[in-house]
C-alpha positions as CSV (number, residue, x, y, z in Angstrom):
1,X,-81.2,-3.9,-22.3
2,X,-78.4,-2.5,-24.6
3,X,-77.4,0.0,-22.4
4,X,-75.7,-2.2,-20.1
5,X,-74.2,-4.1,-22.8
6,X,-72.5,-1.1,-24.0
7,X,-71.7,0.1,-21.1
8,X,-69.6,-3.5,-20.0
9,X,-67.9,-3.3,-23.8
10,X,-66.6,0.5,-22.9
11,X,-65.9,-1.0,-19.3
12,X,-63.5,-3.5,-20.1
13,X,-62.2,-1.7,-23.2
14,X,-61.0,0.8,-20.9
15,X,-59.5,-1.2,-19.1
16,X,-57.4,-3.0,-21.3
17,X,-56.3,0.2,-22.6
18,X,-55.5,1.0,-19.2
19,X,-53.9,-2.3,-18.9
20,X,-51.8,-1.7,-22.2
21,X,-50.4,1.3,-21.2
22,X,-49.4,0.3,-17.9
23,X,-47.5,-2.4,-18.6
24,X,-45.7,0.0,-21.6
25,X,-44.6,2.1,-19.0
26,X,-43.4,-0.1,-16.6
27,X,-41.6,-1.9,-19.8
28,X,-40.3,1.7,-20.9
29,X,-38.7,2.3,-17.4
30,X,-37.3,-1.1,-17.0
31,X,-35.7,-0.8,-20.4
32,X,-33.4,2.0,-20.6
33,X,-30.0,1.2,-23.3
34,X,-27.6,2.6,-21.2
35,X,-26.5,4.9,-18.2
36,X,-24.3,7.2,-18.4
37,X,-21.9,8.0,-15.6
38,X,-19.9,11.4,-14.9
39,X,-17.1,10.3,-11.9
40,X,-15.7,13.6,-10.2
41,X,-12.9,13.5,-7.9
42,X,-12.3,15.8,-5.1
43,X,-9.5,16.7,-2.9
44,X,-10.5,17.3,0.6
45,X,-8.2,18.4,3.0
46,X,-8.0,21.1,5.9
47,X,-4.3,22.6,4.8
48,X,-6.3,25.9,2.7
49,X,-9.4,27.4,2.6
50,X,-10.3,26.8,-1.0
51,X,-13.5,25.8,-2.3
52,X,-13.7,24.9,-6.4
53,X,-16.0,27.0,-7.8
54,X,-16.9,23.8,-10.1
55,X,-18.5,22.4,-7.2
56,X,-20.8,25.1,-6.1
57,X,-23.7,22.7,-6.6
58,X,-23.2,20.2,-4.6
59,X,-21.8,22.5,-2.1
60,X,-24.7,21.4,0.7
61,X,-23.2,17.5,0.6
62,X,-19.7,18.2,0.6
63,X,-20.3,20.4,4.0
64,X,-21.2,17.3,5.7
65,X,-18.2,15.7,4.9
66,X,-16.7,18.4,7.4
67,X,-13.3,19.8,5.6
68,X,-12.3,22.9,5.1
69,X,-10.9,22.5,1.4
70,X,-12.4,20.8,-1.7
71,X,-11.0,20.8,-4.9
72,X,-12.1,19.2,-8.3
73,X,-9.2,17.1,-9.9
74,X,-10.7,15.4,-12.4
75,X,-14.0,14.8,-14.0
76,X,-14.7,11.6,-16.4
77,X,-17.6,10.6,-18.1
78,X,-18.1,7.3,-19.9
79,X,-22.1,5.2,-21.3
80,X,-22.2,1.8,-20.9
81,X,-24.8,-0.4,-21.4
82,X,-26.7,-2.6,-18.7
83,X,-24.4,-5.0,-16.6
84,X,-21.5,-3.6,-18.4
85,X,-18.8,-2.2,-16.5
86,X,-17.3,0.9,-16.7
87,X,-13.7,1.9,-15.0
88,X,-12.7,5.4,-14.2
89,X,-8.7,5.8,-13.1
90,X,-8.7,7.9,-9.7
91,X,-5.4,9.7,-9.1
92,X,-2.9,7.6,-6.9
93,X,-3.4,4.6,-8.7
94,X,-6.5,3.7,-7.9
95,X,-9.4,2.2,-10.0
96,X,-13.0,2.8,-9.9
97,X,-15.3,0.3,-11.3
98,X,-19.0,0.8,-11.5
99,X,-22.0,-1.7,-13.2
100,X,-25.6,-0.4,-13.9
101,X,-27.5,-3.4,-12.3
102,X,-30.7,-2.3,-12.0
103,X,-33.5,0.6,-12.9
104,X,-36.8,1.0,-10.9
105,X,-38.9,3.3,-9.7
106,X,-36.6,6.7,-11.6
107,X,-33.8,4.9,-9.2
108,X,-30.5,3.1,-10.4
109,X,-29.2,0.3,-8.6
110,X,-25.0,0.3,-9.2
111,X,-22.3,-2.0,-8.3
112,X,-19.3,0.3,-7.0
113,X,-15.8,-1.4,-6.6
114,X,-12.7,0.8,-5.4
115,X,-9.4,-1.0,-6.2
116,X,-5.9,-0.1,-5.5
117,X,-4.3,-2.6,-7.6
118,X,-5.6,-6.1,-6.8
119,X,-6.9,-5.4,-3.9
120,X,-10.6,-3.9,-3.4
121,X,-10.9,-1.3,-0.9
122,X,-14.4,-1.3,-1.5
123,X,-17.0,-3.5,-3.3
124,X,-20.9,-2.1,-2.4
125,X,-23.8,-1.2,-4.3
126,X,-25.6,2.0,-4.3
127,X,-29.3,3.3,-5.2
128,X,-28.9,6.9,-6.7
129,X,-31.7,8.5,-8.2
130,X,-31.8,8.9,-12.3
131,X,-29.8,12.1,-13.1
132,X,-28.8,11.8,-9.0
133,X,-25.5,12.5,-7.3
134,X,-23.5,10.0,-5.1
135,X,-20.6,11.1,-2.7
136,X,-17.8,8.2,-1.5
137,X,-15.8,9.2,1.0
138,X,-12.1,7.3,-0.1
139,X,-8.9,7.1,0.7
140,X,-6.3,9.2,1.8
141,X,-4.5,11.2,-0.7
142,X,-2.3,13.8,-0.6
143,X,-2.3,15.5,2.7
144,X,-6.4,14.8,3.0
145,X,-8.8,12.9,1.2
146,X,-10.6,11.7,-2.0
147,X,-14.1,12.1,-2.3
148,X,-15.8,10.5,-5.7
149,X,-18.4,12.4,-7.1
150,X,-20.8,9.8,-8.9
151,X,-23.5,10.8,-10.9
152,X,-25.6,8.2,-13.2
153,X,-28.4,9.1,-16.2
154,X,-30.5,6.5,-18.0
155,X,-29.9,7.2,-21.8
């Protein structure tokens, strides 16, 4: 008559461990301090045939975009914490402004705002995956285009 006694103890003991540690890692993933973002931007153009040998690995995305040229001209890396926004300058006066909003499932939910100025030539939000790579096609700059190069990591 013991036996199943016992048996129900280890039963639901086991499953309030399995309880406890389940709801620790959904708190540990929901919970990160702060993300860390690395901005790249890119000349694209067709005037040269010149590929950056800084970008070989992302080389496979930026062949999509369909030019013949790509060329790193700035990289900029800044942590911030949670709904905290972070602002990158991008060459021809342009802003960048991104906010982590949201972690879930290893994916990052973040606000992206390009302003020239005042005025927003784009406001959006992106899922990337944790320690992913996001490319934005922008705006024209110098004889071709900008592409931002945006990576996010929990810290």
């Amino acid at each position: 008559m013991n036996l199943p006694g016992n048996q129900l103890r280890l039963a639901l003991r086991s499953s309030l461990l399995l309880l406890i540690w389940a709801i620790a890692a959904s708190a540990a993933e929901k919970t990160p301090i702060a993300v860390q973002f690395k901005i790249g931007t890119i000349l694209a153009s067709n005037q040269t045939e010149e590929f950056d040998p800084r970008l070989t690995k992302m080389k496979n995305q930026l062949e999509v975009i369909k030019y013949r040229s790509y060329r790193l001209m700035q990289e900029q890396a800044q942590t911030v914490p949670w709904h905290t926004s972070a602002v990158f300058e991008i060459p021809g006066g342009r802003f960048l402004v991104v906010v982590p909003e949201e972690f879930r499932n290893q994916r990052l939910s973040v606000k992206v705002r390009l302003l020239e100025g005042e005025k927003p030539l784009l406001d959006t939000t992106v899922r990337l995956r944790n320690k992913g790579n996001f490319l934005l096609g922008g705006p024209a700059h110098e004889g071709g285009v900008l592409i931002l190069s945006i990576s996010a990591m929990t810290q």
